[in-house]
N, C-alpha and C positions, 0 to 999 in steps of 0.2 A: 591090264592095259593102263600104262599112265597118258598123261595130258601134259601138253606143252602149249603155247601161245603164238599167234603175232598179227599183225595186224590183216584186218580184215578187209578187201577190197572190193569196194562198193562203186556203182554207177554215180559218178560227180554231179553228171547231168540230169539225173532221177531227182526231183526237187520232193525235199523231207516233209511230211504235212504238220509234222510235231519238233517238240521243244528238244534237242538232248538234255539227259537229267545230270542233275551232279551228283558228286557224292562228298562226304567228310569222312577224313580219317577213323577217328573216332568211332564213326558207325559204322565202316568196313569191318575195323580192327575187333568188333564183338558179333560179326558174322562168322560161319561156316567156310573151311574151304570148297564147300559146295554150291553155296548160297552165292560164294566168290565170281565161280565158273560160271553159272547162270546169269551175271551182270552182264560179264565179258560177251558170253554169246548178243543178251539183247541189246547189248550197246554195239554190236557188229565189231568188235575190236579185236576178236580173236575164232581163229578156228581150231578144231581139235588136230592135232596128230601126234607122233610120239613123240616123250620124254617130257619128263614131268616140273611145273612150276611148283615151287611154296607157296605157301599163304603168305607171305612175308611180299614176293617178288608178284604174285595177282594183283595185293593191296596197291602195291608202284604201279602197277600196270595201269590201273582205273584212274590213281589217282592223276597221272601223267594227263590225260585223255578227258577224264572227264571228272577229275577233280578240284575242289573249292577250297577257300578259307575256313577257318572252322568260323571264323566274324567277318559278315560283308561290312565292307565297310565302305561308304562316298568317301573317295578320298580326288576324284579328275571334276574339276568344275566343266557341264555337260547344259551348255544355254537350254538347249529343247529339252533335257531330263528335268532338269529344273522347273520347267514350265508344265509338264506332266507332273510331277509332285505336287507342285501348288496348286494348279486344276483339279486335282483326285483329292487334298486337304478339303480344298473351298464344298466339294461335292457330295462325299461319302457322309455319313453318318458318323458324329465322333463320340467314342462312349468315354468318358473320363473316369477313371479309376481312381481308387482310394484307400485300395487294401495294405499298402505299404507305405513308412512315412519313410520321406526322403528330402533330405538336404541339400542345399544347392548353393552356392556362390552370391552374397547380396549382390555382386556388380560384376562385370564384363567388359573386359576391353579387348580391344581388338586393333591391332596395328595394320596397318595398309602395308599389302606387299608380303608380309609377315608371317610366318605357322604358330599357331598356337601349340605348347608340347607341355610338356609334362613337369618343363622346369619352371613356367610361366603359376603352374600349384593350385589350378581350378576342382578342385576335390570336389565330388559326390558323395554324400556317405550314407548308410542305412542300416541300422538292423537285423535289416531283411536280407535275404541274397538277389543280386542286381547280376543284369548281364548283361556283357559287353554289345555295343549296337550301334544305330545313329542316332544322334539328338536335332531335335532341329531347335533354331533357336525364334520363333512367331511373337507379331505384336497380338494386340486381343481382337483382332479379325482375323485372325491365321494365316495374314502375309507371309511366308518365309522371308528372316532377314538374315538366318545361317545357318550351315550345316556341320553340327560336331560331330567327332566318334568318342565315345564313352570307352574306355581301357583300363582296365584291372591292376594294379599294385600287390604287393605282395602280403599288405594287411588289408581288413577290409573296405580299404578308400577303393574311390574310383574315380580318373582322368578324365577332362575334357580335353580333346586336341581337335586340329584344324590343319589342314592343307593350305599352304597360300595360295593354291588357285581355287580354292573354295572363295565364292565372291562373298560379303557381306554388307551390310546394307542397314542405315538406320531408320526407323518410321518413325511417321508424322505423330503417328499413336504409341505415347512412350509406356507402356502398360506391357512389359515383354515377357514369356515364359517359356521358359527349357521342357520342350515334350519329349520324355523317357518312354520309348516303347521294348515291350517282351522281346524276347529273341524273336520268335517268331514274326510279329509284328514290325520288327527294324527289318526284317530282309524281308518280309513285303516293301516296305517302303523302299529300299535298293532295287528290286525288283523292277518297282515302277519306275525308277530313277533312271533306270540303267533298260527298259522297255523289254523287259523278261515277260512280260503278262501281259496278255490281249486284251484283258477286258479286268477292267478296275472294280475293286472289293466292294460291297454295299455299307459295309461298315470300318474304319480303324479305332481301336483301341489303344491308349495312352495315358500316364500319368502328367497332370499339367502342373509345373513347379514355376511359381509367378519371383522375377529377380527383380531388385529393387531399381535398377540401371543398364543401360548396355552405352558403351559408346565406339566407336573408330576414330582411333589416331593416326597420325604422320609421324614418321620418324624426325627428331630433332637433330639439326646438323648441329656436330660438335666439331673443335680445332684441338681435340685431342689424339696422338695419332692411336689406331691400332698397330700392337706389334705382334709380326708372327715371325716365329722360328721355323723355318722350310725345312725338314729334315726328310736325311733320304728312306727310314723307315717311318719315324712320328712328325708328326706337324703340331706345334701349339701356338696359341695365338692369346693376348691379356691389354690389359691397357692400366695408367698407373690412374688413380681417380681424384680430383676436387671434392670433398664431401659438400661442398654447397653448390656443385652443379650436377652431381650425381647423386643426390639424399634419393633418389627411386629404386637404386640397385638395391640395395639391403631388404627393399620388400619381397625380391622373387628370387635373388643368390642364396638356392638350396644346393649348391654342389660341397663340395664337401667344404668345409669350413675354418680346416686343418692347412687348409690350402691358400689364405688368406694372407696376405703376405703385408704386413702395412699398409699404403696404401695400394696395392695391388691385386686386380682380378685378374683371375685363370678363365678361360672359357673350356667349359666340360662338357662331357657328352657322356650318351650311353654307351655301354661295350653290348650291340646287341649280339654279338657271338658269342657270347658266355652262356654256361650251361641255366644261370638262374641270374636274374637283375632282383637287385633288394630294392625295390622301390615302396616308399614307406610314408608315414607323415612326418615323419622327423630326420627318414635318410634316404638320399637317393645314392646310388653308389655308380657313380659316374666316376671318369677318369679324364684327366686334363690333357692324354695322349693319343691325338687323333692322325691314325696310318695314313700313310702320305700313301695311298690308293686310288686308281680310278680304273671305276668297271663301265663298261655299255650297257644300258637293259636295253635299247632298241634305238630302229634308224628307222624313221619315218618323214614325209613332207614335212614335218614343221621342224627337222633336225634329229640330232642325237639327243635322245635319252640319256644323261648322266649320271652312277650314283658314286657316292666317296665314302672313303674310311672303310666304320667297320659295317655299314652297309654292303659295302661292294663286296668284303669281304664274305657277310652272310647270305647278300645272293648267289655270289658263285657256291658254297657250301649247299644250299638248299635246291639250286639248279639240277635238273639230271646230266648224266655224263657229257652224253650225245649232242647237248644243248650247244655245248660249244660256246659257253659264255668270256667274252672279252676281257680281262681285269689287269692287271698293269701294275705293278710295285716298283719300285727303284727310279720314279719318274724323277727324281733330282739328276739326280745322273743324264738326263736329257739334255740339259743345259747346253752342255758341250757340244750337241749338235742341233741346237732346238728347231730347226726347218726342217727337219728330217719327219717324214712321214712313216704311221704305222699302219699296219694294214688291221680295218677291226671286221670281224664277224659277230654281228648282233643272237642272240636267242634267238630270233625270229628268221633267220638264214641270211639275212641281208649282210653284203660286205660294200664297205667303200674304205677309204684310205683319211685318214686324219692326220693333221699336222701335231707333231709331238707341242709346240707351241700354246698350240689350241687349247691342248690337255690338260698343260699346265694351268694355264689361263683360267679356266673351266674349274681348277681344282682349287684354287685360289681366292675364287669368288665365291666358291661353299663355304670358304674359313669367314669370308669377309661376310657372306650370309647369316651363318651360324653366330658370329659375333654380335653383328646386329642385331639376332633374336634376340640373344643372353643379354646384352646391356639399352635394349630399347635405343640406340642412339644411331643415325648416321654415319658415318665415318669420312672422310673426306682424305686425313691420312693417313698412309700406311710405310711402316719400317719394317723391311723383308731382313732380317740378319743371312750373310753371306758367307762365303769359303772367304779368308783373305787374299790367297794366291787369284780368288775369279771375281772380286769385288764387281771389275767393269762390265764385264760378261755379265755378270747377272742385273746388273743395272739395267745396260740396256736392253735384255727382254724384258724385266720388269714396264721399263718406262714403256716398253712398245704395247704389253698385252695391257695394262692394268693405267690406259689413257682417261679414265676418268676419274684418276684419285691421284692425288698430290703426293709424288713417292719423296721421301727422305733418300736425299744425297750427301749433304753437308755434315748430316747427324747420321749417315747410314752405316755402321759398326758393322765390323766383321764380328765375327763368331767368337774367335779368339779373344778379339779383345771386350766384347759385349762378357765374357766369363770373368776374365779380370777386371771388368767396372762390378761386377756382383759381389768379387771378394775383395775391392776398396771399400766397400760399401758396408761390406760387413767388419771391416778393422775399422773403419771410423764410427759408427756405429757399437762399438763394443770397449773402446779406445784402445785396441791392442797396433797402436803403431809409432812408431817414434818421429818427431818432427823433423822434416829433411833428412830421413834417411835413404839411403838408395836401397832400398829392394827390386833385387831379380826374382824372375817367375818363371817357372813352365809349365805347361798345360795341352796336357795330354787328352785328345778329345776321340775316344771310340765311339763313334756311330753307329746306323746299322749298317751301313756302307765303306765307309772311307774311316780311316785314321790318321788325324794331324796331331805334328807337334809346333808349338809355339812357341815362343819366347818373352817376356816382358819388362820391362825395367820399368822402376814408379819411386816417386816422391810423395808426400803428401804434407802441407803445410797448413795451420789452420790462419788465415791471416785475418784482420779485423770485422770483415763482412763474410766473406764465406770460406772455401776450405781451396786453395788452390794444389790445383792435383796436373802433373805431368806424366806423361807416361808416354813409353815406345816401345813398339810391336811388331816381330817380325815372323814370319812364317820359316819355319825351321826345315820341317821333312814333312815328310806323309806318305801313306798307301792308298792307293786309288782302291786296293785288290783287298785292306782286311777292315772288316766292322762284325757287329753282332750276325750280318748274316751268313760271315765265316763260322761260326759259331754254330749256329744252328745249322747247319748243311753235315759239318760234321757230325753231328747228332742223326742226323739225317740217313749221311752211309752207312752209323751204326745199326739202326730199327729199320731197317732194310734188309742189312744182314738179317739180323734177329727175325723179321719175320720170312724170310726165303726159309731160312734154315727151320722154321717151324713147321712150316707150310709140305714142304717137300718131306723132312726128317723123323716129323714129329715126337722129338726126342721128350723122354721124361722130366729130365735135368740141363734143358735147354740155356738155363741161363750158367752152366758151371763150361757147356758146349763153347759159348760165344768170350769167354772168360778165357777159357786153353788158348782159343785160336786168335781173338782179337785183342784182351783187355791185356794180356798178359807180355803183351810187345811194348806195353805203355810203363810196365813195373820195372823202372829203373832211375838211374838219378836222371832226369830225363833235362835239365835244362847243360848238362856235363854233355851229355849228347848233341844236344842240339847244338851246342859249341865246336863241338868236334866234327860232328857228321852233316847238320844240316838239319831241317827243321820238317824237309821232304822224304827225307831218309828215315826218321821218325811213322810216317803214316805212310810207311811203301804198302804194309800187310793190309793195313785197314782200305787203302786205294784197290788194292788186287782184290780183295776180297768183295767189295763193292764192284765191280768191275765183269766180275765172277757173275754177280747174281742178276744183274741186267736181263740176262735170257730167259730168268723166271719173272722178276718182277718190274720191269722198262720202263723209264723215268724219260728218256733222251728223247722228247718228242718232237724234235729238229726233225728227227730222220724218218721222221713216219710224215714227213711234208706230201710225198708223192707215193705215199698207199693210202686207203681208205681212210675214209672223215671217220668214220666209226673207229678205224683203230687209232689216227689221232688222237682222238678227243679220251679214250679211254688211257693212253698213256699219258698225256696231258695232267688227265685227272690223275694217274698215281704219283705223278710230282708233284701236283699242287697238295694230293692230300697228307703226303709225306712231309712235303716240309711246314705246311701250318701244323701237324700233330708236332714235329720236332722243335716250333716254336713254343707252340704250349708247355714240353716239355721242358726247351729251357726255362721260361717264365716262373712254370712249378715251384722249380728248384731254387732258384736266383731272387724270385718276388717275395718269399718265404721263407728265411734259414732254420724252420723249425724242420721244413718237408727232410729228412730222410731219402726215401723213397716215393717212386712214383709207379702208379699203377696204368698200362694204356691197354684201354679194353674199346670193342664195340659199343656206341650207343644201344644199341637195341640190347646189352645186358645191365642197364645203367639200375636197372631194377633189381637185378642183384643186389642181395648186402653183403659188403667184404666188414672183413673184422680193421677197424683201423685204431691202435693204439695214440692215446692221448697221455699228456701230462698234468700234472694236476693245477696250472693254469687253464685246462682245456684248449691245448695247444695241440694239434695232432700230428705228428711225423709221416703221414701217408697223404697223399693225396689223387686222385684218377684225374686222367686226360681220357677224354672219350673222341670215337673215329667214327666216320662212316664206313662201315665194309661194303654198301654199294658200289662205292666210289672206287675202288682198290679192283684192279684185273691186275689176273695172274695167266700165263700160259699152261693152258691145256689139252693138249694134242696139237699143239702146233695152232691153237685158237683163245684169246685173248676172253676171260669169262670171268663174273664176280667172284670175289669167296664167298662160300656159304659157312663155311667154319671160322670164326673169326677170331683170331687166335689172339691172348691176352701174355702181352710181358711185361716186364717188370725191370724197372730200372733203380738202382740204389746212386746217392749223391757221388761218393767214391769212385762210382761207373763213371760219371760224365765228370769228376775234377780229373779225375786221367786223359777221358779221353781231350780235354781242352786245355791242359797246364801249356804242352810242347806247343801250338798255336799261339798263343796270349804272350811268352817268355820268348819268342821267336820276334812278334813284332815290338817289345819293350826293349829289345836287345837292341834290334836295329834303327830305333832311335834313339839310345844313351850310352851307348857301347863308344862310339868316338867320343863324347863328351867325356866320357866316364875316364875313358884312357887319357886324356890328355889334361886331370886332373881341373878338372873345370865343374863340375857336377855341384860339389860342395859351396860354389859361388850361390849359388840359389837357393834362398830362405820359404820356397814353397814350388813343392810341385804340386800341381793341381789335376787329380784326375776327376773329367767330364765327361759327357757322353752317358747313355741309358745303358749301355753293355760294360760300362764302370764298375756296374753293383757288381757284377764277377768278383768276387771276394780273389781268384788267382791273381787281378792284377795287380792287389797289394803285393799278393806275395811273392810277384818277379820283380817288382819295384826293387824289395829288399834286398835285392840282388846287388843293387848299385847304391841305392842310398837310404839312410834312417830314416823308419817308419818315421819318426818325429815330426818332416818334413814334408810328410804324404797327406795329401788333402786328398779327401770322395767324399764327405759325408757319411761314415761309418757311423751307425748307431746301433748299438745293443737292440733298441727296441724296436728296431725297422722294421720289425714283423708286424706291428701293433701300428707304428705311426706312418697311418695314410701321408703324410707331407712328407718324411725321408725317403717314403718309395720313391717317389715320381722326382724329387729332388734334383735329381744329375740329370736330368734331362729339361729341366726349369733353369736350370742356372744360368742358362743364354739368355732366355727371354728376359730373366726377371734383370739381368745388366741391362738388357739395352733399355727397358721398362726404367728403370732408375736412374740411366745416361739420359734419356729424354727426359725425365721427370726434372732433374736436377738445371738440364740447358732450358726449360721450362720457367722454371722458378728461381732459378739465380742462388740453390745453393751451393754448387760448386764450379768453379771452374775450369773442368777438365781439356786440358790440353794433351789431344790426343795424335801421334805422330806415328806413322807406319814406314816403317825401313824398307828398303829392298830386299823382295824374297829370295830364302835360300832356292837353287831350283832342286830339286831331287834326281834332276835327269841328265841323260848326257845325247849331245848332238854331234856323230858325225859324218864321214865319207870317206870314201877311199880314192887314193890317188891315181894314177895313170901307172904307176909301178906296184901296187895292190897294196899298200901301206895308207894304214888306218891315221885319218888326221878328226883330231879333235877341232870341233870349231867352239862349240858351248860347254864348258866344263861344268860339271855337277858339283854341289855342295861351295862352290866359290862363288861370293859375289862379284868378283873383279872378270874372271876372261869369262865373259857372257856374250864373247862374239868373233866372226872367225872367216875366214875368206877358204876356195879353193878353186881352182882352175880347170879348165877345158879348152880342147881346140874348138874352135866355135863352126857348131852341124847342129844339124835338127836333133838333138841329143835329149836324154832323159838322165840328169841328176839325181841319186837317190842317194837320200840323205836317210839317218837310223837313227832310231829314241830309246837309249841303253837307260835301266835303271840305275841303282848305287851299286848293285850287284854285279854290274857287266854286261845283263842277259837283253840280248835284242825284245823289245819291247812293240815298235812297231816302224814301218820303212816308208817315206814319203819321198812321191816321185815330183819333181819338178819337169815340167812338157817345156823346154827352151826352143822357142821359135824363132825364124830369122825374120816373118813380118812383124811379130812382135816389137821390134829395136826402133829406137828414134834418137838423129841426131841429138849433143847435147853437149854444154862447155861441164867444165869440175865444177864453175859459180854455182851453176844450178844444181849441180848435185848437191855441191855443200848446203847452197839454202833449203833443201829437202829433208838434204839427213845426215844432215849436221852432228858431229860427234858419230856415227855408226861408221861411216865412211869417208876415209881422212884422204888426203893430196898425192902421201906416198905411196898409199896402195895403190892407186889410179895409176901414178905416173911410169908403174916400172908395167906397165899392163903392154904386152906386146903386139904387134899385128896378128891378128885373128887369133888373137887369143881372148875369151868371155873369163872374168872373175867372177864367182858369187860370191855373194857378201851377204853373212847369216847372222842375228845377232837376236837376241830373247827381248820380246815387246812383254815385260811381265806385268804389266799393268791388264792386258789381256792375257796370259797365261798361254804362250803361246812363242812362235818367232818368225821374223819378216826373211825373205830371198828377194834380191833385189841384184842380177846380171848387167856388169860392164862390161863392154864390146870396144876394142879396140881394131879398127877398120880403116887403112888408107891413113893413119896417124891420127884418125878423127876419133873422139869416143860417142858410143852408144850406148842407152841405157834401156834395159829392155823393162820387163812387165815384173812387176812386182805381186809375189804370191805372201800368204798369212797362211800358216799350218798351227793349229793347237798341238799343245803337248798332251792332252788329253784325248780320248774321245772313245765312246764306246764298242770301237772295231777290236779296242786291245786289252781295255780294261774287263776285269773278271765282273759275271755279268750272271747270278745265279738264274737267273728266269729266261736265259736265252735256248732253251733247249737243250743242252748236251753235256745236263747234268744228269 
């Protein structure tokens, strides 16, 4: 007879006389799967009947229910727990220990508002073996005046950090001492913290380590701005520095130091999704690339719970399935409708509805938080670098959410041209430029979202005081629809495949399987095709074949809206964990040109050793990506259940430059292919490719296509494997322009005069007439007809207008509601003083009895365009209501996280 699980149901109203116990991983994982069973029963949380658990899926079971951190830690400032700590200090018995010697910090500071972390470099060190716990930090009457957590590095230091709602407090009696207690002794103390314990210990035990100082600071307000780069995958955020009103940064700037740019800081963080942090005395290995993420931990009275980045990321990974936890990528993209509410479901079951605005808002002021740790200063203002084609748009939610900090307008750089002030910056600095010469630019920017092209033209003159510098900048094309997370989705379909076909087939030679049927549609001259055929025609097999496998492994978790939260949230999870494994995978490859191959196996075999070949730099060409096979349901019997076999594949670099050339050569084509024909291309002394999905070594080589490597700017370096500052590189190059455009209108050493032309649009606007003949009103890729009339007999009518790409292909259909209360008398004067230049005298005048003209015309300043209905009535004109449609917006734009991939 085997055993199976579930929950045990117990009288609510039967009041418990005891504590539930917890458990730690660790001490399950070196029990018995009998010892297992026995929990489960006395914890009430399962009862016997058939079909059997693992030891693996018990261990989840308890720990779900009734398990702990392996380190408690105070990390919520709790008035009454703190007052029970102090009371139980002042009371118990204290025995002061001495068997260990341990070193401590001569002085402590402490910022108001503030977290103390890891980059702030308050080290503990010893000898002895220390474990991680709470510190409290007592004057010499054992007042608590704060509460640390002590946290392990990867040598033998150890961290002091802080919560900023951990209060702190300085005494009268400046005689202060960091009390170190045992494991067991810190989670007493949490314990009583946190009113786990009825009745207070007779004694605590502790090491008492006397500092020479403590004190609490205010943050100084500075008129230097912070600059952040909003990206729709990374966020970075730096500021350029005075060395004599900054001489304090240098004492705690342990990020990476490769990264230092002149006078410019990065702000870093940790990647805590990584399988190991090197945190050390001499490296912390942080990353300057912070995911423009936000997750829910919970909705309660006092608000939403917020976490960002790679937090939000590492709670949803450590979450169970069922949890249903909230998390959100691609929130740039919001923009476009930023009132639009999302509907969120907390861990906790709670749901209410949030303003996408909000979120942004919310996500915003972590960067601005985070900043504020890393350079101890205030901030007062902030430069958000923008799309060109959406400057205004983003201004004004800017200005609306982020009302208590002085936003840059005057000096606020688009994107484009913040990349081109980084590479004048770097020709005068190098002096590769010639005096009044005209150079043209383009600058090719892949995101993780969107791809723009730009255009530049520049001067540079050095004249007796400083360097006068002109320039003009216009927004060329773009894809709303391709960035790096085209890239990895396609990765995505593939290891999908790969593992259905494992799962179901379990072929010997699995990957020679997925090679016949998929890789090998990709082995052709494939940018010759994609000229010929199309770039869709290209991934017809790989789309079917993905498409195929949905009924084993279900990604589309749109459609499971109205069945089961339980099957929800299990499909949910197989997309989310598919495409972060498929990002890793890209990374692997692309972060590293030595990797070769990549290995993707279950965590739980991470203890395995595989053989991985090095070179004799100690350079290795293998690398693993590890998954949770929790996470992962497959259908069986028509019933949606974990793997337990978790199958390992294996991907070679050759695999994934196939499966990405036809993509990458597809969207290079269809922004240089008119230029390239019409012999224009070769005007330009630099193409500049941007963006963090740059590093793609393909996109040189579709470049090549059209024009001399010579002329190709990424940042190419032989040793980018080695140089932490080439990686992160193309994704810096924004920040550090606008960082050096401020610095420079700052300081008076250049005078750049910066001008922004009218955008190309990429799109086309139009309607069809009363005899079914298609009328252009806004024509694509022209800056001249940007605007366009067409008529109707005038009824409660609906005008529907259509937003065609460069391609032709309808995109998406906006209806105009024309009312007849709408309309109000009106002379042409007034029209003209309204809209002046859109709307001229002859249109008006040949306007007939009951006849409405619309009059359409691109507001690109908003990215977008105005409808504005003349009514000719009784000889009289009427002008009715005037509507705004973006040309964007997330109903039509590709949207990887919408479900129904």
């Amino acid at each position: 007879m085997g055993y199976s699980y579930k929950l045990y149901q117990t009288n609510k109203s039967k009041k418990e006389n005891t504590k539930q116990a917890r458990y730690k991983e660790k001490e399950l994982s070196k029990m018995t799967t009998y010892q297992l069973r026995e929990i489960c029963i006395k914890e009430k949380l399962i009862k016997n009947s058939l079909g059997p658990l693992n030891k693996e899926e018990i261990i989840r079971l308890i720990m779900r229910y009734r398990g702990i951190e392996e380190s408690l830690f105070i990390k919520e400032q709790d008035d009454q727990g703190l007052e029970r700590l102090q009371a139980s200090i002042k009371k118990v018995d204290k025995i002061i220990l001495d068997k260990k010697t341990i070193n401590v910090p001569s002085k402590l500071v402490v910022y108001e508002g503030l977290t103390v972390e890891i980059f702030d470099q308050y080290r503990i060190t010893s000898n002895d073996t220390l474990d991680e716990g709470n510190v409290l930090l007592v004057d010499e009457t054992f007042n608590i005046c704060s509460i640390f957590n002590l946290i392990k590095g990867n040598d033998q230091n150890y961290y002091l950090i802080k919560n900023e709602e951990i209060t702190a407090k300085e005494s009268t009696h400046k005689h202060y001492s960091l009390l170190y207690f045992e494991k067991q002794q810190s989670e007493l103390i949490y314990d009583i913290y946190h009113q786990n314990i009825k009745h207070n210990p007779k004694y605590i035990q502790f090491y008492k380590l006397p500092i020479l100082d403590f004190n609490i600071k205010q943050l100084v307000d500075t008129d230097i701005p912070l600059a952040i780069d909003f990206g729709t995958t990374n966020t970075t955020a730096g500021i350029y520095i005075n060395k004599e009103h900054f001489y304090s940064l240098d004492k705690n700037d342990i990020g990476n130091k490769e990264l230092e740019i002149e006078d410019i800081r990065v702000v870093h963080v940790l990647d805590t999704t990584a399988n190991t942090i090197d945190i050390t005395a001499n490296t912390l290995d942080t990353t300057p690339l912070i995911p423009s993420v936000v997750g829910i931990k919970s909705i309660n009275d006092k608000g939403v719970a917020y976490v960002f980045g790679y937090d939000a990321i590492q709670l949803s990974k450590a979450s169970y399935v069922d949890d249903g936890i909230c998390i959100f990528y691609d929130i740039k993209r919001w923009i476009s409708d930023f009132d639009r509410e999302e509907k969120i479901t907390a861990i906790n079951g709670q749901k209410t509805f949030i303003k996408r605005k909000h979120m942004i808002k919310a996500f915003l002021e972590y960067i601005i938080n985070i900043s504020q740790q890393r350079f101890k200063y205030k901030f007062k203002k902030i430069h958000i670098s923008c799309p060109s084609k959406q400057k205004y748009k983003f201004y004004t939610l800017f200005k609306e959410i982020l009302k208590a900090y002085d936003l840059e307008y005057e000096n606020m750089l688009d994107e484009g041209a913040a990349v081109l002030f980084n590479t004048i910056s770097e020709l005068i600095d190098k002096k590769r430029y010639e005096e009044n010469m005209l150079y043209k630019a383009l600058i090719i920017d892949c995101g993780g979202g969107t791809t723009d092209l730009s255009s530049c033209d520049f001067k540079i003159e050095n004249n007796r005081v400083s360097y006068e510098i002109d320039i003009e900048t216009s927004y060329e094309n773009g894809d709303t629809d391709f960035g790096g997370n085209n890239l990895t989705f396609r990765i995505l379909q593939l290891i999908k495949i790969m593992f259905a076909n494992k799962l179901t087939d379990n072929l010997t030679n699995h990957h020679e399987f997925v090679k016949k049927n998929i890789l090998d549609a990709f082995d052709m001259d494939l940018y010759r095709c994609v000229d010929e055929y199309g770039v869709l025609e290209i991934y017809k097999r790989l789309d079917q074949a993905y498409e195929k496998v949905e009924d084993m492994i279900p990604t589309r978790f749109k459609d499971y809206e109205n069945k089961s939260s339980e099957e929800y949230f299990k499909v949910k999870s197989n997309f989310y964990l598919l495409f972060e494994l498929s990002d890793g995978i890209k990374k692997a490859f692309f972060s590293n040109k030595n990797n070769l191959e990549v290995l993707v196996k279950s965590k739980e075999d991470n203890h395995s050793k595989e053989e991985i070949s090095c070179n004799e730099d100690n350079a290795c060409d293998q690398e693993t990506v590890y998954y949770d096979k929790w996470k992962m349901h497959t259908y069986n019997g028509g019933v949606l259940e974990p793997i337990k076999d978790a199958p390992t594949l294996k991907l070679s670099i050759y695999d994934i430059n196939s499966l990405l050339r036809a993509d990458i050569y597809h969207i290079i084509k269809k922004f240089l292919e008119n230029i390239y024909e019409e012999d224009k291309l070769l005007e330009y002394s630099i193409i500049k490719l941007t963006g963090q999905s740059c590093k793609v070594e393909l996109f040189r080589e579709a470049l090549k296509e059209f024009v001399p490597g010579r002329i190709i700017q990424s940042r190419k370096n032989k040793k980018a494997q080695k140089d932490q500052k080439d990686h992160y590189d193309l994704k810096l190059t924004c920040l550090k322009g606008a960082l050096k455009y401020l610095q420079t209108k700052k300081f008076g050493y250049m005078n750049a005069n910066i001008h922004t032309r009218i955008p190309t649009l990429p799109y086309v606007i139009s309607a069809y007439t009363h005899s079914g003949d298609e009328k252009i009103l806004i024509h694509s890729l022209d800056k001249e007809n940007t605007s366009g009339s067409i008529s109707r007999f005038m009824e409660r009518i609906t005008l529907k207008l259509y937003l065609k790409d460069t391609n032709g292909d309808t995109r998406y259909e906006y209806d105009y509601e024309n009312k007849p209360e709408d309309f109000t008398k009106t002379t042409f004067e007034e029209i003209e003083e309204k809209y002046k230049g859109f709307i001229i005298q002859d249109e008006t005048d040949n306007i007939v009895n009951k006849e409405v003209k619309f009059f359409i015309w691109a507001k690109k300043e908003e990215w977008g365009f105005c409808v504005v209905p003349i009514l000719r009535e009784d000889e009289a004109l009427l002008i009715g209501k005037e509507a705004f449609f973006n040309f964007e917006n997330d109903t039509w734009e590709r949207n990887f996280f919408d479900g129904l991939k």
